[in-house]
Every structure is written in C-alpha cells, then in structure tokens.
C-alpha positions as CSV (number, residue, x, y, z in Angstrom):
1,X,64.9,-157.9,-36.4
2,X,62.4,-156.8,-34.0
3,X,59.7,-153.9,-33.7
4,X,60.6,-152.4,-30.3
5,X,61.0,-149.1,-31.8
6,X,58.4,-149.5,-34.7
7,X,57.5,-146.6,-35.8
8,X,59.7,-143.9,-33.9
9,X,62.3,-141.2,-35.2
10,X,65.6,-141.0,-33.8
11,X,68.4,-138.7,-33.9
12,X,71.9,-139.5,-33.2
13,X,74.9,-136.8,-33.2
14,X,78.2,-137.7,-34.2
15,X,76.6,-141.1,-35.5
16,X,78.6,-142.0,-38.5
17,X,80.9,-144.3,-37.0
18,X,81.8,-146.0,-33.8
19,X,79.0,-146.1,-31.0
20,X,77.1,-143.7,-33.0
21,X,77.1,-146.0,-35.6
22,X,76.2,-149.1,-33.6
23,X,73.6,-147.6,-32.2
24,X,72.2,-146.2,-35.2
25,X,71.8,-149.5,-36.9
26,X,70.5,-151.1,-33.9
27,X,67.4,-148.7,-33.6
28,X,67.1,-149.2,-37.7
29,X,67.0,-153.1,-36.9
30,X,64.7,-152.7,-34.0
31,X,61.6,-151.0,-36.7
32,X,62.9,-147.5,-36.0
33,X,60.5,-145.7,-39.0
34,X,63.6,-143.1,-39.6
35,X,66.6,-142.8,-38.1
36,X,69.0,-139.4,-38.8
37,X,72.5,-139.3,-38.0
38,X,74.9,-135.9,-37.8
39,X,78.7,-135.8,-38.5
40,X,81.7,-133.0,-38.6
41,X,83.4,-133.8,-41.8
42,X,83.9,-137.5,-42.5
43,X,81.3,-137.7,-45.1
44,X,82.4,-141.3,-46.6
45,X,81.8,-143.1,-43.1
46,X,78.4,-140.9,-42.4
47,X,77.7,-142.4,-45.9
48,X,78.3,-145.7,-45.5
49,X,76.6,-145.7,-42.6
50,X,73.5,-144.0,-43.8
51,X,73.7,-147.4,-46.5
52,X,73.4,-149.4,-44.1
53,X,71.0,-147.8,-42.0
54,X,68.7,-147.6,-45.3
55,X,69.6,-151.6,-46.0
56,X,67.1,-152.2,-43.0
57,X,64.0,-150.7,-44.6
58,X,64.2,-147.6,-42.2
59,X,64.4,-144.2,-43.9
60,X,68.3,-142.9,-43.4
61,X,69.5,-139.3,-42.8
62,X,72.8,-138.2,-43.1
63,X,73.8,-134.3,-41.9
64,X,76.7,-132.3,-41.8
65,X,75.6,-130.6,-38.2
66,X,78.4,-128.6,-36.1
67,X,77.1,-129.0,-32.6
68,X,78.5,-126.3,-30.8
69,X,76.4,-123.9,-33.5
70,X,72.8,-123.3,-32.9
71,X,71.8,-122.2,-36.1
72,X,73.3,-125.6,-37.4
73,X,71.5,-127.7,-35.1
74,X,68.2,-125.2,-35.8
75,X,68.8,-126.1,-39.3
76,X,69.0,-130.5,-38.6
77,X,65.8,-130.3,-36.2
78,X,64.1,-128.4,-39.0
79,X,65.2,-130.9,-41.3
80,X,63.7,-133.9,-39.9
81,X,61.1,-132.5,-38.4
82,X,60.2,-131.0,-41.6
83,X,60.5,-134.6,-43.4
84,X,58.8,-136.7,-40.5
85,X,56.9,-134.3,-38.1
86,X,58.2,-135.5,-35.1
87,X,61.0,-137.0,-33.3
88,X,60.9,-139.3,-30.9
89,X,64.2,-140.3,-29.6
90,X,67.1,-137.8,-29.3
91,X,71.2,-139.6,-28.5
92,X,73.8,-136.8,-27.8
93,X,76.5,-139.0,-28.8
94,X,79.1,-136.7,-30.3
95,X,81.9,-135.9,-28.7
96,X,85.7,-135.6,-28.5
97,X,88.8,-136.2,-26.6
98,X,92.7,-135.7,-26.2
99,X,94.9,-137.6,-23.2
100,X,97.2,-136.0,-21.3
101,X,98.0,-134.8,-17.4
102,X,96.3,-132.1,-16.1
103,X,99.4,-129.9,-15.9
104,X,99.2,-130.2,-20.0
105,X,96.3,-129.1,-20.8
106,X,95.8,-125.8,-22.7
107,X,92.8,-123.9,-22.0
108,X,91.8,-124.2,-25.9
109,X,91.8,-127.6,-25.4
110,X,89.5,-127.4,-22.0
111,X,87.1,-125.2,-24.0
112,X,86.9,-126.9,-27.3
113,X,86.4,-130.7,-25.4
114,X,83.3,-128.5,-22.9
115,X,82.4,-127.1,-26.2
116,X,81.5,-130.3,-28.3
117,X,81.1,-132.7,-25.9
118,X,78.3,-130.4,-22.6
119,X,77.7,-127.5,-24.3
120,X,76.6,-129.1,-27.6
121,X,74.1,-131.7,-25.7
122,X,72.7,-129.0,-23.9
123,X,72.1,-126.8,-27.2
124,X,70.8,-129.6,-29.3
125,X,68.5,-131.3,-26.2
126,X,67.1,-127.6,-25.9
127,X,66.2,-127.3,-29.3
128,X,64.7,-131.0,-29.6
129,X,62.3,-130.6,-26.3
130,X,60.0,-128.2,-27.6
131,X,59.6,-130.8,-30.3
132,X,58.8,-133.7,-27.8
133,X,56.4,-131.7,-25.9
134,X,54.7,-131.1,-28.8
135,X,54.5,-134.9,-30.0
136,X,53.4,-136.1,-26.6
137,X,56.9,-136.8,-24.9
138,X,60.0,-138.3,-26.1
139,X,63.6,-140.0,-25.0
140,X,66.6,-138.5,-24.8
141,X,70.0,-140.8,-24.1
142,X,73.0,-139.1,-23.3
143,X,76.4,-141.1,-23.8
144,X,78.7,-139.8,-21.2
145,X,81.6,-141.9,-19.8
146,X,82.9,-144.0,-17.0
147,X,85.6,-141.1,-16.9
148,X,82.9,-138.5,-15.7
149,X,82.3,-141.1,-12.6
150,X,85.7,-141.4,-11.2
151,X,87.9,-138.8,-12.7
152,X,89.9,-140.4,-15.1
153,X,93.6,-139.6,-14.7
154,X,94.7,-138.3,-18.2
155,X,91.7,-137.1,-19.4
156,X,90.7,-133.9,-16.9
157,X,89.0,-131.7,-19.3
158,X,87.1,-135.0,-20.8
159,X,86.1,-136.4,-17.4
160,X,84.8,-133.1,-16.5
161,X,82.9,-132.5,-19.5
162,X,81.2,-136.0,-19.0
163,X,80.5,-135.4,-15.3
164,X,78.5,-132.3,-16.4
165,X,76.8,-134.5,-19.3
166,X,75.9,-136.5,-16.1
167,X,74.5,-133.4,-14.5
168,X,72.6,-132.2,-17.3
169,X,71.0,-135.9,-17.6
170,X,69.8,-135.4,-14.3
171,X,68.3,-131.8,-15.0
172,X,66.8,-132.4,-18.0
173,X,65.2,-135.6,-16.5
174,X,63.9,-133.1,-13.7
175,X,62.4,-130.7,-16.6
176,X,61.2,-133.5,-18.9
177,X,59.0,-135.7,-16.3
178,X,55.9,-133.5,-16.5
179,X,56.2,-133.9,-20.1
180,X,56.8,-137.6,-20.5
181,X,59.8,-136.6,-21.9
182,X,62.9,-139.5,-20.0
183,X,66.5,-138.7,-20.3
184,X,69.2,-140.9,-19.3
185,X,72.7,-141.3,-19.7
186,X,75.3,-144.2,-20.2
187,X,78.3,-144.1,-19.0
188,X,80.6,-147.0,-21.2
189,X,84.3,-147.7,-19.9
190,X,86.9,-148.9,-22.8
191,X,84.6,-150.0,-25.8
192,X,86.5,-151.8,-28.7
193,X,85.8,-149.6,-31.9
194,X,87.8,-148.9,-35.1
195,X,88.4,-145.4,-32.9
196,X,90.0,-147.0,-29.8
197,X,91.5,-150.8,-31.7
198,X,95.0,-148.9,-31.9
199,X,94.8,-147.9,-28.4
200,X,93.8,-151.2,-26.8
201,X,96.8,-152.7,-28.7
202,X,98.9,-150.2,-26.8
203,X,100.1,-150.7,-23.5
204,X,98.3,-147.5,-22.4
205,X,94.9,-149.0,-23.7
206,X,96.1,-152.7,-21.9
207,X,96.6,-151.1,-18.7
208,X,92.9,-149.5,-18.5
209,X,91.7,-153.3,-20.0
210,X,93.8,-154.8,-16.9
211,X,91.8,-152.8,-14.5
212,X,88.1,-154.0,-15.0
213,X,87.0,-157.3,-13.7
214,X,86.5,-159.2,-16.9
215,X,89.8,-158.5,-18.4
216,X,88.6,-157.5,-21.8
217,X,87.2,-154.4,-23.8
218,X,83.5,-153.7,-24.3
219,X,82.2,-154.3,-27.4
220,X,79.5,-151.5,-29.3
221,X,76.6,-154.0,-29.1
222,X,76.7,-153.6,-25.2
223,X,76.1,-150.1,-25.2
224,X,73.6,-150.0,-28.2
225,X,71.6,-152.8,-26.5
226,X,71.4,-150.5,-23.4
227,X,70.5,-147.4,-26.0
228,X,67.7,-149.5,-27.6
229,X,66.0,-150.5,-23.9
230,X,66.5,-146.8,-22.7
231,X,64.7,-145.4,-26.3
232,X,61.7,-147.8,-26.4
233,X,58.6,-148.7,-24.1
234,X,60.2,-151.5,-23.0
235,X,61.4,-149.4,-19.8
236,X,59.1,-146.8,-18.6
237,X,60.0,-145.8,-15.3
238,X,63.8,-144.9,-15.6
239,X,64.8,-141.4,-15.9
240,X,67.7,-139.6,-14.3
241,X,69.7,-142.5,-14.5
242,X,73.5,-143.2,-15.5
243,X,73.9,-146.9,-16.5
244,X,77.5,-148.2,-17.1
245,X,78.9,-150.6,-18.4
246,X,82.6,-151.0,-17.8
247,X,83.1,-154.4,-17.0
248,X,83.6,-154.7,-13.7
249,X,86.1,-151.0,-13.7
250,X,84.7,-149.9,-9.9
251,X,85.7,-153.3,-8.2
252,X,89.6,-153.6,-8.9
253,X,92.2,-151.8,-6.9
C-alpha cells in the first residue's frame, strides 16, 4: 500500500464489479481518503465491494445512481460532496453493451447503449466540474474502449458511443485546462473479468484474443494501474489523452 492518492475523493460509476471494481480498490490501496462507487441494481456485488473498499482504511460509498438521470446523479454529487466537501477524482466507468451486425441493431438498442455509456459521462462530468473548480482542479478518467478507435465489427452502436466518449475526453480536457481540471480516457481491448471469462472461453472471445500481439487477455490491474497514474500527481502534464492498452491489437493483420 502506498499514498499516491493520500488524501483525495474519488468517484467511480458503475464501480461495483469488474474494472470499476479494480479500480476502486486500487485508489482505496493507494491512500485514497474516500472512495464512492455507483451501481444500477446489483446491490450484493456494490456491497461486497464497498467491504472491501472499507477493509483498506478508506471511507467506502455505495449508491444506487441511474446515470442517464440528472436528478439522480444531482442527488450522488450532493451526497459526497455533502459527506466530504470535495471531490477530487471523477472515473465515468459505467457502461453497457450488446454484439451483433450493424444490420441488427434496433434503434432502442442504439439509444439506450448512447444513453448509458456518452450521454451519462457527459451529465455526470457536467455536474462534478463545478465541484472541481471550486476545490482548486480535479481529474476526470474516462474508460472508453479499443472499439471506439477502430470500429469494432459487431459492436456499432458500442464503438460509436465510445468514439464520442473519446471526443468528449478531448473537449472536456479543452474546458478543464484553465481550471486545472485533466481529463483523460483509456481505451482497454479484451480485459479478463468475471463479465467477459465466459466470452474469452468462447470461440468468439478466442478470436479477438488471437488478434493482439501477446496472445492473451488483459487483466483489470493493467487498466487500474493506468487509472491510478492518470488520478494522482504523479503525471501532471497529460490531458486530452487516450491511452490503450490492448496488447498489441493495432499491429496484427
């Protein structure tokens, strides 16, 4: 355990399980003085995740917050800001997903997937700005995917919503820089998480494995580690950025 994010607050969405999780825990463990998580409806993994994040000695908040609702997210800011005055590190991590061709997607399923996964960044990072100003500046970490860089193939409404999260990264670094307020986003290819396991061990799942360079999934550690170095002082001249990592998925035929 180290204290590269002693004393900050951090908010994750969607951060009872998976990368939300990981990352959670990792800013807990790196002296993180609270760390608040949102979820939809799966209050027993938010829970046990909440646990854990309190097991570190960092105060633990667990919300039911529907991101594609302002007064929802109004209420969660409120919340914490409320409880700790100030927060310090915003991750837009929630998000969804459902593969298929192009020619079979419905256009409910093109506006719930914009919904959740651009539109609620873009509510919640509007609400938490004010908030940063305020405080003196702030981080804000989008987690986008390697999908919004090269159009993945079954996933058109989900590529496109995460090349607009890549977009917005880039405008709210634009309107954040006077305020030392940085926003980045990463970009992770296949990551190995009790969401994707059953996938990998499908030949669908092999397939995208067979086309990075190191012939294996990512694991959640190599995005968190990249969430904790993009949240603390330890980098202070990035913003605008998309960082990757996809093991190698550009450099394959």
């Amino acid at each position: 355990m180290t204290d590269r994010l002693k004393g900050t607050v951090c908010i994750i969405t969607g951060g009872g399980r998976g990368l939300g999780k990981a990352m959670a825990l990792a800013f807990a463990k790196e002296g993180a003085k609270a760390v608040a998580i949102s979820y939809v409806s799966n209050e027993v993994y938010a829970e046990e995740t909440r646990q854990a994040i309190a097991e570190t000695g960092c105060t633990a908040y667990m919300t039911p917050v529907e991101v594609t609702n302002r007064e929802s997210i109004k209420s969660w800011i409120s919340q914490i800001i409320d409880a700790e005055g100030q927060i310090d590190v915003l991750v837009n991590n929630a998000g969804i997903n459902r593969q298929g061709p192009i020619d079979t997607v419905t256009e409910s399923d093109w506006d719930e997937i914009m919904a959740v996964n651009l539109k609620g960044p873009f509510m919640v990072s509007q609400e938490v700005l004010p908030k940063m100003v305020d405080s003196g500046g702030g981080r804000i970490i989008n987690i986008a995917s390697v999908s919004g860089l090269y159009g993945g193939p079954t996933t058109a409404h989900y590529a496109a919503s995460k090349a607009g999260l890549i977009s917005l990264t880039q405008v709210l670094a634009r309107w954040g820089a006077e305020h030392n307020i940085m926003v980045n986003s990463i970009s992770p290819g296949i990551i190995e998480t009790d969401l994707t396991r059953e996938e990998l061990a499908s030949g669908g799942g092999a397939g995208v494995v067979a086309l990075t360079l190191l012939k294996r999934p990512g694991q959640v550690d190599d995005v968190a580690s990249i969430a904790v170095m993009l949240a603390s002082d330890e980098q202070n001249y990035m913003t605008g950025q998309t960082i990757s990592p996809n093991g190698g998925s550009y450099f394959t035929d």
